[in-house]
C-alpha positions in Angstrom: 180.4 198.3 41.7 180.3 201.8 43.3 179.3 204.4 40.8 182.3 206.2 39.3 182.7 210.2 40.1 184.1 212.5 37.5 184.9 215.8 38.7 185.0 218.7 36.6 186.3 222.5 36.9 184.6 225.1 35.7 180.8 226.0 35.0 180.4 227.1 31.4 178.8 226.1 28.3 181.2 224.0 26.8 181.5 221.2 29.5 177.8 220.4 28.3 178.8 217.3 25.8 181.0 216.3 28.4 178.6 216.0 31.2 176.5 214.6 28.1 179.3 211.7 27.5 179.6 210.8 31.5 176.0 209.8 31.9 175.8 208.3 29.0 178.4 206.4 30.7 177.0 206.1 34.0 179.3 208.4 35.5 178.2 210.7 38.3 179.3 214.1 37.6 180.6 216.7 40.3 180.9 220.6 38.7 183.2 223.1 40.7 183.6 226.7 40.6 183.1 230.1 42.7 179.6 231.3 40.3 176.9 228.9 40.9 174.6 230.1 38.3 177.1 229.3 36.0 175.1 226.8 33.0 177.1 223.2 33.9 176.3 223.3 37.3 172.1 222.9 36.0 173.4 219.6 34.3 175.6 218.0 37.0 174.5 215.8 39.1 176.2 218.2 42.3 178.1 221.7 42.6 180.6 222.3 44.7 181.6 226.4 45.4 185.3 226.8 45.3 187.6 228.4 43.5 189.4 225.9 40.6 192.9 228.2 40.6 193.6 227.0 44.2 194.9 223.7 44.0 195.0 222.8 47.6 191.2 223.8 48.2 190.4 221.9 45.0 192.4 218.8 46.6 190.6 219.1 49.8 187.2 218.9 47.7 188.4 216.0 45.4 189.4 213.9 48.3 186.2 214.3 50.9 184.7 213.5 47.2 186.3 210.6 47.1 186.5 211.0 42.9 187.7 208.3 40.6 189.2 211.2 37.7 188.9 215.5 37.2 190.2 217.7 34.8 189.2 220.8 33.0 188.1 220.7 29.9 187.3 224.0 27.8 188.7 226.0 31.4 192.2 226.7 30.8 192.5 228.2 34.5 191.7 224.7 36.1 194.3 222.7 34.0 197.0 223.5 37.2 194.6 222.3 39.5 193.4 219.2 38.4 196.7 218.4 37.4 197.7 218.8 40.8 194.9 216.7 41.9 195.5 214.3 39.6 198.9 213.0 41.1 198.4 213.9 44.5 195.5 211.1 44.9 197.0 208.7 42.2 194.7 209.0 39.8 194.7 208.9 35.9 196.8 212.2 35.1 197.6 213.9 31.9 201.4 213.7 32.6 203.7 214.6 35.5 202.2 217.9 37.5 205.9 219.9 36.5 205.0 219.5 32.8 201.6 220.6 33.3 203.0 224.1 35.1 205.4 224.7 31.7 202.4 224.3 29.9 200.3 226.7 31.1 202.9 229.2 31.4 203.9 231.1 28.2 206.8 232.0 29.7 207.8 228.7 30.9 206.9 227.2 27.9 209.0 229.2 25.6 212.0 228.4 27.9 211.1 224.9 27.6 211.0 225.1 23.6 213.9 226.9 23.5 216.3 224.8 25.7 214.8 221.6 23.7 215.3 223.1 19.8 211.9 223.6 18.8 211.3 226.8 16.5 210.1 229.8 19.0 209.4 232.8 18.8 211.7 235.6 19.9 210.3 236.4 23.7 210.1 237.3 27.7 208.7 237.4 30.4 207.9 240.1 32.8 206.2 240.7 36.5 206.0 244.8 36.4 204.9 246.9 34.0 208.2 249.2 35.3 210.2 245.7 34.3 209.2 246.1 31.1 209.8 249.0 29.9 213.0 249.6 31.3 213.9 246.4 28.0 212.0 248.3 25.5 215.3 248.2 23.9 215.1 244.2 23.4 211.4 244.2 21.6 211.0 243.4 18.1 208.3 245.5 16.5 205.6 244.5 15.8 204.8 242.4 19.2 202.5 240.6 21.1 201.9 241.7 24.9 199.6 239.2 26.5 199.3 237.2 30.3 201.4 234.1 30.4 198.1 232.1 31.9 195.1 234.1 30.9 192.4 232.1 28.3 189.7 233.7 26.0 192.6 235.7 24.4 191.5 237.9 26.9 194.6 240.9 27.9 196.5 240.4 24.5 197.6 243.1 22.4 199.5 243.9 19.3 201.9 246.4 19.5 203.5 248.2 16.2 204.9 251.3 18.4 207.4 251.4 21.7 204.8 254.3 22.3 201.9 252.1 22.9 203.6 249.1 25.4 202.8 250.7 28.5 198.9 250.7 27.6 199.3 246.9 26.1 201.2 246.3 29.6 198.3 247.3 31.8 195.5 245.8 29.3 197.7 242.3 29.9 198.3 242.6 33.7 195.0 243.6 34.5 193.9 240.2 33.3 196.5 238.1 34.4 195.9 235.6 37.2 199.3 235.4 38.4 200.8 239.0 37.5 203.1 237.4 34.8 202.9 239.0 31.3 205.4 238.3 28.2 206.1 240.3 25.1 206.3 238.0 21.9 208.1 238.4 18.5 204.5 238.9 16.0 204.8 236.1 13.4 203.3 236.5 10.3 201.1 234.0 9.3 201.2 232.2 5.9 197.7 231.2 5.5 195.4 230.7 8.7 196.8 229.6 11.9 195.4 226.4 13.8 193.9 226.1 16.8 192.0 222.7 17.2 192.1 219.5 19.4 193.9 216.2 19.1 194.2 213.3 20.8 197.0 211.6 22.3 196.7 207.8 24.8 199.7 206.7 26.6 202.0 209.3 25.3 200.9 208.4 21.4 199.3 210.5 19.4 196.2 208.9 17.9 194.4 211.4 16.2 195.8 215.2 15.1 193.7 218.1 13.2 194.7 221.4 12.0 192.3 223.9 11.5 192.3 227.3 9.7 191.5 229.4 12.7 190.0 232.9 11.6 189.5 236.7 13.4 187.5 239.7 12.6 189.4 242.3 12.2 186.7 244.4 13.0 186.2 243.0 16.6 187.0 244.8 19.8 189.8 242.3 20.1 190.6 241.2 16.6 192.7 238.5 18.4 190.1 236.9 19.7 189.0 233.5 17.5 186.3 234.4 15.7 185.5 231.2 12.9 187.5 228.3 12.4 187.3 225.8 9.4 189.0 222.4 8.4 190.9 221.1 6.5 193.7 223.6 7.2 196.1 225.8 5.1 198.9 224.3 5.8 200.5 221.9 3.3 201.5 218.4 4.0 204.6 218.9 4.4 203.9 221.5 7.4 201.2 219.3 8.8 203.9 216.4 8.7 206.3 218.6 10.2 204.3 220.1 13.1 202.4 216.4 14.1 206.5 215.5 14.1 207.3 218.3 16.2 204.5 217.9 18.8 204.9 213.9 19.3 208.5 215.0 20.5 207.0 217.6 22.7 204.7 215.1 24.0 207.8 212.4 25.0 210.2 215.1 26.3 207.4 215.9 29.1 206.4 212.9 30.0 202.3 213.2 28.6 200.1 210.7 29.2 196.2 210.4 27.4 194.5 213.6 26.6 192.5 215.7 25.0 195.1 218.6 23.3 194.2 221.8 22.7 197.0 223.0 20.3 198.2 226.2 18.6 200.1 226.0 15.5 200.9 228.7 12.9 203.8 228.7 9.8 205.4 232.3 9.7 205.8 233.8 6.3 209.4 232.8 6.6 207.9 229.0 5.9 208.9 228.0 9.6 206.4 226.1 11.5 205.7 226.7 15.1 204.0 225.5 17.8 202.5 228.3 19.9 200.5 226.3 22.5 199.6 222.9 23.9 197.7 222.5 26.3 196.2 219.0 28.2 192.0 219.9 27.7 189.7 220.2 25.1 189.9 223.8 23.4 186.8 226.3 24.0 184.2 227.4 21.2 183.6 223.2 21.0 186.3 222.1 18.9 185.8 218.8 19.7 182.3 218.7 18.9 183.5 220.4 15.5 186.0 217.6 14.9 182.8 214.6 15.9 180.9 216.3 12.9 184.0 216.5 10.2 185.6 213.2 10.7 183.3 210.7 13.3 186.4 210.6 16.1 184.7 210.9 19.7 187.0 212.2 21.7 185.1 213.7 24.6 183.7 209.8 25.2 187.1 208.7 25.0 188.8 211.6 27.3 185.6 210.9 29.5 186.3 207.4 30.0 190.2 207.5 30.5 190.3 210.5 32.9 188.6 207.9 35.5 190.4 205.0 34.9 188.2 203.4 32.1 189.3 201.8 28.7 188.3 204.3 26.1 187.4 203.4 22.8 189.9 203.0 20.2 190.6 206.5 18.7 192.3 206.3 15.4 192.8 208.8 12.4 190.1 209.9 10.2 189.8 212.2 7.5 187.3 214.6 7.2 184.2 214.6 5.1 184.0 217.6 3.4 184.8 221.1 4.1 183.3 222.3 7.9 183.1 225.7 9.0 182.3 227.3 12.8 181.3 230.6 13.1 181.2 232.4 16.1 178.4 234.5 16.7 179.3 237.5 18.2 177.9 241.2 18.4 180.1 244.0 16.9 178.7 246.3 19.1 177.2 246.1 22.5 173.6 246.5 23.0 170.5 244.9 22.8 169.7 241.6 20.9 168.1 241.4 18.1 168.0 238.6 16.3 170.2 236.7 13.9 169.6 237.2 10.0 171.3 234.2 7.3 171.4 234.6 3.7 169.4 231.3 2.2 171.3 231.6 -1.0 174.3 230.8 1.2 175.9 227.5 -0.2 176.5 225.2 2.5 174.5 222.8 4.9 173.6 224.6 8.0 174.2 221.4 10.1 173.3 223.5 13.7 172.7 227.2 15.0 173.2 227.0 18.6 171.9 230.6 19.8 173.1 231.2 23.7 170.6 234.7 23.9 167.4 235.6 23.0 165.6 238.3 21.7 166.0 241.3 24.3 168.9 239.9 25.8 171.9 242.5 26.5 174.9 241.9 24.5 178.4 242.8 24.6 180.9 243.8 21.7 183.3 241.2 21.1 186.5 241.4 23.0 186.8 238.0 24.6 185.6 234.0 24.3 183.2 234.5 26.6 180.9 237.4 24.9 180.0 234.9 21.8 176.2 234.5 21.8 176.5 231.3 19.9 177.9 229.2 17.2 177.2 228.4 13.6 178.4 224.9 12.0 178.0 224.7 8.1 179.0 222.1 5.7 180.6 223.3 2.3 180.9 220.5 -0.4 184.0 222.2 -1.6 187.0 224.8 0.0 185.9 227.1 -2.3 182.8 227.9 -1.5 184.1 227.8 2.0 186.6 230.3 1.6 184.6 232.2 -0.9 181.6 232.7 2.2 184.1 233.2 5.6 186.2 236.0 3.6 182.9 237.7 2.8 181.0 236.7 6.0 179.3 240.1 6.3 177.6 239.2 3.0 175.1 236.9 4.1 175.3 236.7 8.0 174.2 239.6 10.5 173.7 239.7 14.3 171.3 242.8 14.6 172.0 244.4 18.1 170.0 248.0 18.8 
């Protein structure tokens, strides 16, 4: 039997344990992106130079490749393609390409939520700046300006003053693929919001998590995700509500087996609402996160099905204990230092995965992509959990000069 080929958009850091999972499978593993020094492409078995936001070109690849499964996981601007790719050459797909598109596009999305009665947030969708503003009469303060189909959190801005849109406007166009922005209703959060993976096969979920997804407000972009932990804040109840909510989403569009990344938050108001889903794994190795807290494999088992393998069964665990990530990040650009950790601090340090070394320049923390690393702990209890992210400047320091 001819060796199977998985294709996979995007170079970074985080397609690591998934190139990991296909050879441990026996897979042979094709990378693709425009930056060949990118890290994935060292571990792949070949690299091919194109860009992953042009579908056609992607298509053109997959097909002289003759590959068995792609998709993009961790690389939210590759989702459109592989989709595209997907059900072009008949192969596994994480749903109909027209669902994939609503998906990655804020705008379309909320349209989507809206027309089916999901709980959305008041919003819009804009292709000029000039657009806009001419509706700053229609914008609830505060709001959120951000691309409809940039990652990273990368272009997205609060905004508490009809004086400051413009500036949010540009910040959000200038990092906006397709020159689409939207301005957002700002929900207040009760307790953390979630951002985490889950795990659906044939349309059904298997396994769902909820995290408590944390910021620094100190941070360049204090919107950018800067520690997560599990279990989440969220009662029950909500959790019940929300896993409800996004099995329905699922069925309405058609969704096949995937890895989910998914964005939940409960306003202050009590109202649950689902702020993104979106058919990969999630960034800053959520999946990895949720292999340590509760045993589920779900790269292996996204691995397998993307190219036409029977995965594993995948079934719902719970976690064991409390889990933390932190993400290492410089509050200042400059040079690095080094990385200094309290011993007195109460939890397992399961991994440090340092990205830089010492010398290394450093940026200040305004996207995903200038972490320098991650931090897993294991607390034996969500006090001392909470007790250690709310004062995190107490026992953990990136020194930068």
């Amino acid at each position: 039997m001819a060796q199977k080929k998985l294709m996979l958009l995007g170079g970074i850091r985080y397609l690591l344990p998934v190139i990991r999972a296909a050879h441990e499978q026996g897979y042979y593993v094709i990378t693709a992106d425009y930056i060949p020094d990118n890290i994935a492409h060292k571990y792949s078995d070949e690299y091919v130079n194109v860009s992953i936001i042009d579908k056609e070109a992607v298509l053109k690849v997959a097909q002289e490749k003759q590959i068995d499964g792609i998709m993009s996981f961790g690389v939210d601007p590759g989702v459109v393609s592989a989709s595209y790719v997907q059900n072009k050459m008949g192969l596994p797909s994480f749903g109909p390409f027209e669902s994939v598109e609503i998906l990655q596009n804020k705008d379309k999305f909320r349209n989507f939520l809206t027309i089916n009665g999901f709980n959305v947030p008041k919003a819009k969708g804009f292709s000029s700046i000039e657009d806009a503003m001419s509706e700053i009469y229609w914008f609830p303060w505060p709001c959120i300006v951000k691309p409809t189909d940039s990652a990273g959190s990368k272009g997205v801005t609060r905004v508490n003053r009809p004086e400051d849109l413009r500036s949010a406007l540009e910040y959000a166009f200038d990092h906006s693929i397709s020159g689409h922005v939207i301005v957002e209703e700002f929900l207040d959060k009760k307790g953390c919001s979630s951002d985490t993976d889950s795990y659906a096969q044939d349309g059904i979920l298997k396994f769902v998590s909820y995290s408590a997804q944390r910021f620094d407000a100190n941070a360049t972009n204090p919107y950018t995700p800067a520690a997560y932990s599990w279990p989440s804040t969220f009662t029950k109840e909500e959790e019940d509500y929300l896993t409800s909510e996004i099995q329905r989403l699922i069925t309405l569009l058609h969704l096949n087996t995937a890895v989910f990344n998914i964005e939940v938050r409960v306003s202050t108001s009590g109202m649950p609402y689902i702020m993104e889903l979106t058919p990969r794994g999630g960034g800053n190795r959520l999946c990895e996160m949720l292999r340590y807290a509760t045993g589920v494999d779900m790269i292996t088992a996204i691995t397998r099905a993307i190219v036409g393998d029977e995965p594993a069964p995948i079934e719902q665990k719970p976690y064991n204990g409390n889990w933390a990530e932190i993400i290492l990040h410089a509050e200042k650009g400059g040079i690095y230092q080094g990385i200094q950790i309290d011993q007195n601090l109460p939890a397992e340090i399961v991994e440090k995965d340092l990205w830089v070394k010492e010398g290394d320049s450093v940026h200040s923390f305004e996207g995903a992509n200038d972490a320098i690393g991650t931090l897993v702990l294991r607390f034996d209890n969500a006090e001392n959990l909470e007790k250690a992210l709310l004062n995190q400047n107490e026992w953990l320091k990136v020194v930068v000069k």
